[in-house]
C-alpha positions in Angstrom: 16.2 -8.6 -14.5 13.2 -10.4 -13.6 10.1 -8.9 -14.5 6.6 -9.9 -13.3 3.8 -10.6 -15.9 1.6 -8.5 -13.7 2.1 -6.1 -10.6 0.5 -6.2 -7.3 -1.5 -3.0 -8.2 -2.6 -4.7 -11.8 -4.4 -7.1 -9.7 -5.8 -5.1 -7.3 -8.8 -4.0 -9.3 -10.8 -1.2 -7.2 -9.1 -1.2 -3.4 -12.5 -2.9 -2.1 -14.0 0.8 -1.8 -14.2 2.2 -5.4 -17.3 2.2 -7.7 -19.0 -0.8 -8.3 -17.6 -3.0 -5.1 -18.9 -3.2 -2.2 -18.6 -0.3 0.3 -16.8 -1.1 2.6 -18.8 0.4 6.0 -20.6 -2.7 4.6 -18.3 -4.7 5.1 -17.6 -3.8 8.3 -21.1 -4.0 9.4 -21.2 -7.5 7.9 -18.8 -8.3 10.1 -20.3 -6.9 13.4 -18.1 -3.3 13.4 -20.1 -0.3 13.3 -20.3 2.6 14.6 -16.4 3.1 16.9 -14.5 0.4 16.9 -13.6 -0.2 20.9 -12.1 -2.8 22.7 -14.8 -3.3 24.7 -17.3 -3.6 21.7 -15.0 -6.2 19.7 -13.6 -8.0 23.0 -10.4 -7.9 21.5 -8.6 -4.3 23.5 -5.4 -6.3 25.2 -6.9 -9.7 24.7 -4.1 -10.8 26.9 -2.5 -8.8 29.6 1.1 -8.0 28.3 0.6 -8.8 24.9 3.6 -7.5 23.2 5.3 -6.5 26.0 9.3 -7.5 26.6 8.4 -10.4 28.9 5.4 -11.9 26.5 8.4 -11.5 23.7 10.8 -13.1 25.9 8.3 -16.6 26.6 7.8 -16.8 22.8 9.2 -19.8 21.4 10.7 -20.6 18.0 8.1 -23.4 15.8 10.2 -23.1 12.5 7.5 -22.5 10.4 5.0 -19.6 10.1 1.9 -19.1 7.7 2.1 -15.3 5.6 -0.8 -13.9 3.9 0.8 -11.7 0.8 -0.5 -10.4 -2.3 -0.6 -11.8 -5.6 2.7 -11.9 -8.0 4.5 -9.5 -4.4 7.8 -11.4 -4.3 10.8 -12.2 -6.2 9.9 -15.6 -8.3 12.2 -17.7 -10.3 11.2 -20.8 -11.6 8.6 -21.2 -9.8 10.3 -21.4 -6.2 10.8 -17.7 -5.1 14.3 -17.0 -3.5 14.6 -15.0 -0.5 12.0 -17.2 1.3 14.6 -20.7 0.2 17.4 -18.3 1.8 15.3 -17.4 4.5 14.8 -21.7 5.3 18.3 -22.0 4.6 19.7 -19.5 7.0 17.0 -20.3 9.8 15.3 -23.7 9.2 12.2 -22.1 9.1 9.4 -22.5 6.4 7.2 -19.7 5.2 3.9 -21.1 4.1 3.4 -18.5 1.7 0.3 -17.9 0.3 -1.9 -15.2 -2.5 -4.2 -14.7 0.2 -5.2 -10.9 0.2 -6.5 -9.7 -3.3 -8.3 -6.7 -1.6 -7.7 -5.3 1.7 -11.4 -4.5 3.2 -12.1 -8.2 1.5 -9.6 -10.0 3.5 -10.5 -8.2 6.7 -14.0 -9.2 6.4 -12.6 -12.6 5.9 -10.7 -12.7 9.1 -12.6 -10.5 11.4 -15.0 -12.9 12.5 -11.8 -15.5 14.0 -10.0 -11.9 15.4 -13.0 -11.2 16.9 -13.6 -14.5 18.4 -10.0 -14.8 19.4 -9.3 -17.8 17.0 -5.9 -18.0 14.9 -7.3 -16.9 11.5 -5.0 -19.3 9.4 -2.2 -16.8 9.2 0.9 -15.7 11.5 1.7 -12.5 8.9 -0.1 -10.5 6.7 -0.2 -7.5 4.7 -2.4 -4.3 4.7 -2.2 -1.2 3.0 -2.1 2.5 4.2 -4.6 4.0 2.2 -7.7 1.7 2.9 -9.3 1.6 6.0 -8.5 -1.8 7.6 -4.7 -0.6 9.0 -6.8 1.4 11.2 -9.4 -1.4 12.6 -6.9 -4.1 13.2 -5.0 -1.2 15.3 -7.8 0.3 16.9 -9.5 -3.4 17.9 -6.6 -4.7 19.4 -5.5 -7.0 16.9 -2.6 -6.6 16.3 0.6 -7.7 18.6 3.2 -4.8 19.4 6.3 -6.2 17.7 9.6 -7.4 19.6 12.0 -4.2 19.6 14.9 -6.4 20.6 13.9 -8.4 16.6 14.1 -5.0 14.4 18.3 -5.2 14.1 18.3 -4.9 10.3 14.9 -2.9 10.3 16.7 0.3 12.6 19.9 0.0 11.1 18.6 0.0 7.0 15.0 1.2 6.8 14.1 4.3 4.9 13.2 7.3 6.8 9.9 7.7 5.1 8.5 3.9 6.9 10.3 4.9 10.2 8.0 5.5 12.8 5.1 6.6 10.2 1.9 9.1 10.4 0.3 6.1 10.4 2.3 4.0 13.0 4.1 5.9 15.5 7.2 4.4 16.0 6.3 1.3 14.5 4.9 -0.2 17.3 2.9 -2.7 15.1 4.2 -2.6 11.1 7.5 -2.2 9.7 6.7 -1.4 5.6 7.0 -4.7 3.1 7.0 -2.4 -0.2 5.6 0.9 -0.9 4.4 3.2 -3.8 3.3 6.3 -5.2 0.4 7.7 -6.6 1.5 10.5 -9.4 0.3 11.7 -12.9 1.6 10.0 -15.8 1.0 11.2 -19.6 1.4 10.9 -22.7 5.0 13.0 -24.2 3.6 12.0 -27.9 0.3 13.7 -27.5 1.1 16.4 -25.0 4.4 18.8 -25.8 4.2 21.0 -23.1 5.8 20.4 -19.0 3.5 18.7 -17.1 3.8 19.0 -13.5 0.9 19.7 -11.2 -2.2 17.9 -10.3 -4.1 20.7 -11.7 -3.0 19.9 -15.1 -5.9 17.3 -14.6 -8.2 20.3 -14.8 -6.7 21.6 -18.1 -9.8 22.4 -20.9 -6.9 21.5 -23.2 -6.9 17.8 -22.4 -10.7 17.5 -22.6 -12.1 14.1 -23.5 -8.5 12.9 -22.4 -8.1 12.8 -18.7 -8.0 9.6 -17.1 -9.2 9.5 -12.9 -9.0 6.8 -10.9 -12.7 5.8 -9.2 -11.2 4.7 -6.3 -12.3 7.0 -3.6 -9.1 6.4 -0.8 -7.2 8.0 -4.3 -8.7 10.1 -6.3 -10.5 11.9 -3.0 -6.7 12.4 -1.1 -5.6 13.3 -4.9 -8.1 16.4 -5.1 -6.8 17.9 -1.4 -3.7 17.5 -2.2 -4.2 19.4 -5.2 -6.3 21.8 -3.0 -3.1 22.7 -0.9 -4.6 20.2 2.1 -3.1 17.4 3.9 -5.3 15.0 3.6 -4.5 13.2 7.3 -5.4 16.2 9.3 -8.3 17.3 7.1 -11.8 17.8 7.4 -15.5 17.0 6.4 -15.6 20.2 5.1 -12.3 20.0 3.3 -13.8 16.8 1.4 -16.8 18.2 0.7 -14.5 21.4 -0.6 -12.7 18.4 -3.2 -15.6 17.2 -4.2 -17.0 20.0 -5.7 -13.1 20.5 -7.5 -13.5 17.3 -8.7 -17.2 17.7 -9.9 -16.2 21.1 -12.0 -13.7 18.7 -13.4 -16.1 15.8 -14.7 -16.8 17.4 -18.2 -12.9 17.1 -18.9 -12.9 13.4 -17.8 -12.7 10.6 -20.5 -13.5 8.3 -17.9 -13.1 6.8 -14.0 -10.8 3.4 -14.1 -9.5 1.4 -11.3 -6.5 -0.4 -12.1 -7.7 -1.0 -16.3 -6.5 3.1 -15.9 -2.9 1.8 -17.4 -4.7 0.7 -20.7 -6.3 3.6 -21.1 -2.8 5.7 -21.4 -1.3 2.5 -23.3 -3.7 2.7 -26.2 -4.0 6.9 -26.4 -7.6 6.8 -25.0 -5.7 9.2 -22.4 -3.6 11.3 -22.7 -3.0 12.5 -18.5 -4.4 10.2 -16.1 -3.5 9.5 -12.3 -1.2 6.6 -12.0 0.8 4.3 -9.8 4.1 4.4 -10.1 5.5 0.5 -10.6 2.7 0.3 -13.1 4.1 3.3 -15.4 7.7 1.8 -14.2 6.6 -1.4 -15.3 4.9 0.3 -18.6 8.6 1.9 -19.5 9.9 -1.2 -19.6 7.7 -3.1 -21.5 8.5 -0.6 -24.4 6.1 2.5 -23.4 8.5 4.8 -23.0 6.1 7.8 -24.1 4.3 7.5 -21.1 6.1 9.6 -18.6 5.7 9.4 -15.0 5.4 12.9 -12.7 5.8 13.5 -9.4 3.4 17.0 -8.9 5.0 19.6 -7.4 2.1 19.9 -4.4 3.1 16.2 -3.7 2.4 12.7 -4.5 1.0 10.4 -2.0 2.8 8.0 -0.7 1.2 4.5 0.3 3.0 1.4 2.6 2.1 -1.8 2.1 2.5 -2.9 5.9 3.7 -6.2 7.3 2.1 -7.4 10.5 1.3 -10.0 13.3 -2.5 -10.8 14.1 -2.9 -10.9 17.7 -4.4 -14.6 17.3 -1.1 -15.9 16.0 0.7 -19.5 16.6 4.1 -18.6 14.8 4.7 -15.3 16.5 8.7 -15.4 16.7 9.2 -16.8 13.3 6.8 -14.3 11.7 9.3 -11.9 13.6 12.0 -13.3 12.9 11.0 -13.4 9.0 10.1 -9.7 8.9 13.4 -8.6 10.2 15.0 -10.5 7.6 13.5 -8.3 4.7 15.6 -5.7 6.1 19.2 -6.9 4.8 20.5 -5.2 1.6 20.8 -8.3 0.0 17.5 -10.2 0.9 15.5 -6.8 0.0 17.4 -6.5 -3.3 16.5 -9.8 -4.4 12.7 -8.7 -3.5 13.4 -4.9 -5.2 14.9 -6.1 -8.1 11.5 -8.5 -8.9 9.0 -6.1 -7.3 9.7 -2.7 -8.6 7.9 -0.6 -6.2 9.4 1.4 -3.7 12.0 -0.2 -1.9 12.2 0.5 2.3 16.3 -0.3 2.4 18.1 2.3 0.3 21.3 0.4 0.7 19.7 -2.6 -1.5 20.5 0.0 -4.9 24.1 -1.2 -4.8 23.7 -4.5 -4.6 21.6 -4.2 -7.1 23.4 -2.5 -9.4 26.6 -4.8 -8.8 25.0 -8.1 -8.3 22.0 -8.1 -10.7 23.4 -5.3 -13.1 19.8 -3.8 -13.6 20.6 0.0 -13.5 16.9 0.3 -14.3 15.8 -0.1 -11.1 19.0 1.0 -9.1 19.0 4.3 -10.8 14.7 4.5 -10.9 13.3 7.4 -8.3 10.5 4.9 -8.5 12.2 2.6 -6.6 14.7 4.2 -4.9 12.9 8.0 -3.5 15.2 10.5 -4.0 15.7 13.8 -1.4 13.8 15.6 -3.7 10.8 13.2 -3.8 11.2 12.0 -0.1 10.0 16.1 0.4 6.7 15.8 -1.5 5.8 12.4 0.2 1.6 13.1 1.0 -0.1 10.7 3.0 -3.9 9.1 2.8 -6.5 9.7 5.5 -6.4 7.2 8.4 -9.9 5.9 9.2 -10.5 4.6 12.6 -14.0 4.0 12.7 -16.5 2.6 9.7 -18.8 6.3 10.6 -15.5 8.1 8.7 -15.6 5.8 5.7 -19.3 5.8 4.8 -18.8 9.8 5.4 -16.0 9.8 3.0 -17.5 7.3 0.3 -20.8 9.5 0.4 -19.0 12.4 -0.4 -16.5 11.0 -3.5 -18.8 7.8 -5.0 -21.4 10.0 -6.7 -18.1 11.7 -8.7 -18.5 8.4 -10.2 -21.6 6.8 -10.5 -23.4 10.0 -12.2 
C-alpha cells in the first residue's frame, strides 16, 4: 500500500478562515464581492444563455486535453507519474494537465475571481473546493459554475455513495459530483485516558484539563460546538452561534491550546490527550505506528465535509473535464485513488478491489474510508455561506474563542 508522506489536510494549514489568516470577507472584498453575491452585481448570472443545458452539452467538442486544479499530495502517485491519470490518457487520449494549484480554498478563489468575474478562462477547466468553507457557495451563487452534462454521469449514478448523491449542499448534483471526502471526529489518547470516549462533550470534561486540543478553525470548531449543542449546523441561526460560542468560551480554561492542522502533533507527542481531529490524519497516524491514538465518531454526529470536483463556467476543455470526472467513478480507477488517498472514498464498490487487487485490508476494512450504516447515520453537515455578510458574522462570533 502506498502511503503519502503528507495528507491533503496536513497541508492545509488553517482553511483560509482560522486565526491568524486572513478573513476571508476580506478576501472577498479584495476581490470586488461584498455584501450578496448576485448575478447582476458580478455579471456572471447565466453568462451565456443555455449554459449547461442539453443542447450547450450536445455542441461541446472533445480537445483531448484539459487543465485540473487539485490539492497538494490528493492522488495516487507512484514513481513520480500518478496512475489513474496514465489510464485515464490511455483509455481516452486525453491529457490531464494536472497541477498543486489550490493550497487554501478562499486563497484560490481570490485568485481566480477576478478572470470569473471578467469572463476570462482562469487557467483551469477543473477544480476542487471544499464544503465547509465558503467559496462552494460564491462560485454557485455568481454563476460560475457550468451545470454538468447528465447524459456524462454513467459511472457517477450507477457507483456513488449515497451521502455525495444529490447533497445539502448541491441538490441533485447539478454542479459537483464529490472527488474525496472526510470526517471531522474526536481522537484521543487510550494510554492516557482509560475510560469510553464518545461524545463531543467529552471536550468539556474538568478531567482532561490542560489536555484538550481544539481546532482554531472557525468553519470547524464553530459547526463542532452546535453539533454538540443538539443543532444542525445548516439550518441554524445567529442566535444558535452566538449560543456555541458562549459553550465554547466556558470551555477555554480546559483547553491546552487552538491548532490548525499542527493539532495531529499535539496528540502524537502527549501534549493532548482528546482533541478534534480529521479522520485520514488519525487513519494516517494508525499506520505510521500510533495506534494509541483512537479515532471516535461522537454519538451526536461527526461532520462530514466533500471535497467537490467542478467546471468553471470560463472553461476551454469542458467535455474532457467531464469526461475525466466521470471516470473517477469506476471501482477500479477510484480504488487506485482510495487505496493512495485514504480519506473517504465516494464508490463503495472500490473496497473489493481493493482488498483483492492491492491486498490492503487496512483501508478496505477502515470505516474511515469506507462509511459504514452506522456512521453514514451520524453524517452532520457545515453551514453553507452564500454571501460574504454570513461569514464576517460567523468569524466575529468564533475568532475571539481564539485570539484572547
Amino acid at each position: 500500500m502506498a502511503v503519502p508522506g503528507l495528507s491533503r489536510r496536513g497541508l492545509l494549514r488553517s482553511a483560509g478562515i482560522g486565526a491568524g489568516a486572513l478573513a476571508v470577507s476580506g478576501l472577498l472584498e479584495a476581490c470586488g464581492v461584498q455584501g450578496t453575491p448576485t448575478g447582476t452585481e458580478t455579471g456572471a448570472r447565466l453568462p451565456n444563455a443555455g449554459l449547461g443545458t442539453t443542447e450547450w452539452w450536445s455542441k461541446q467538442k472533445l480537445h483531448h486535453q484539459f487543465s485540473f486544479a487539485n490539492w497538494p499530495e490528493y492522488i495516487d502517485t507512484s514513481h513520480g507519474t500518478h496512475p489513474s491519470l496514465d489510464l485515464f490518457k490511455r483509455e481516452t487520449g486525453i491529457t490531464v494537465n494536472y497541477s498543486e494549484a489550490v493550497n487554501d480554498n478562499n486563497a484560490f478563489y481570490a485568485k481566480i475571481q477576478p478572470e470569473l468575474k471578467a469572463r476570462q478562462y482562469t487557467g483551469f477547466d477543473l477544480i476542487v473546493t471544499t464544503t465547509n468553507d465558503p467559496p462552494l457557495g460564491f462560485y454557485i451563487e455568481n454563476g460560475y459554475l457550468i451545470p454538468l452534462d447528465r447524459s456524462k454521469m454513467t459511472n457517477f449514478n450507477r457507483y456513488a455513495d449515497r451521502l455525495v448523491k444529490s447533497p445539502s449542499w448541491d441538490p441533485g448534483n447539478r454542479y459537483t459530483m464529490a472527488y474525496q471526502s472526510g470526517w471531522t471526529i474526536l481522537a484521543y489518547n487510550t494510554k492516557a485516558i482509560n475510560r469510553p470516549i464518545d461524545s463531543w462533550l467529552d471536550l468539556w470534561d474538568p478531567a482532561f484539563t490542560g489536555k484538550v486540543g481544539m481546532m482554531s478553525i472557525p468553519s470547524e470548531t464553530g459547526a463542532m460546538a452546535l453539533v454538540a449543542m443538539g443543532k444542525n449546523p445548516p439550518t441554524s441561526t445567529p442566535a444558535d452561534w452566538r449560543a456555541a460560542a458562549k459553550k465554547l468560551q466556558e470551555q477555554k480554561p480546559l483547553v491546552r491550546g487552538y491548532w490548525d492542522a499542527s493539532y495531529i502533533d499535539q496528540l502524537k507527542n502527549g501534549n493532548t490527550w482528546i482533541s478534534m481531529a480529521w479522520s485520514g490524519d488519525i487513519f494516517q497516524a494508525n499506520l505510521n505506528g500510533y495506534t494509541h491514538l483512537k479515532p471516535v465518531m461522537p454519538k451526536e454526529g461527526g461532520l462530514f465535509w466533500t471535497d467537490n470536483m467542478c467546471i468553471a463556467y470560463t472553461a476551454q476543455n469542458p467535455l474532457d473535464a467531464m469526461t475525466y470526472m466521470d471516470f473517477t467513478y469506476r471501482p477500479d480507477v477510484q480504488a487506485m485513488m482510495d487505496n493512495y488517498i485514504n480519506y473517504v472514498s465516494p464508490v463503495p464498490a472500490a473496497k473489493e478491489i481493493i482488498l483483492s487487487k492491492y491486498h490492503s485490508p487496512q483501508v478496505a476494512n477502515s470505516p474511515w474510508v469506507f462509511t459504514s450504516a452506522e456512521f453514514e447515520k451520524l453524517a452532520r453537515f457545515y453551514p453553507q455561506w452564500k454571501e460574504a455578510s454570513q461569514v464576517t458574522l460567523w468569524n466575529s462570533i468564533f475568532e475571539p474563542i481564539f485570539q484572547s
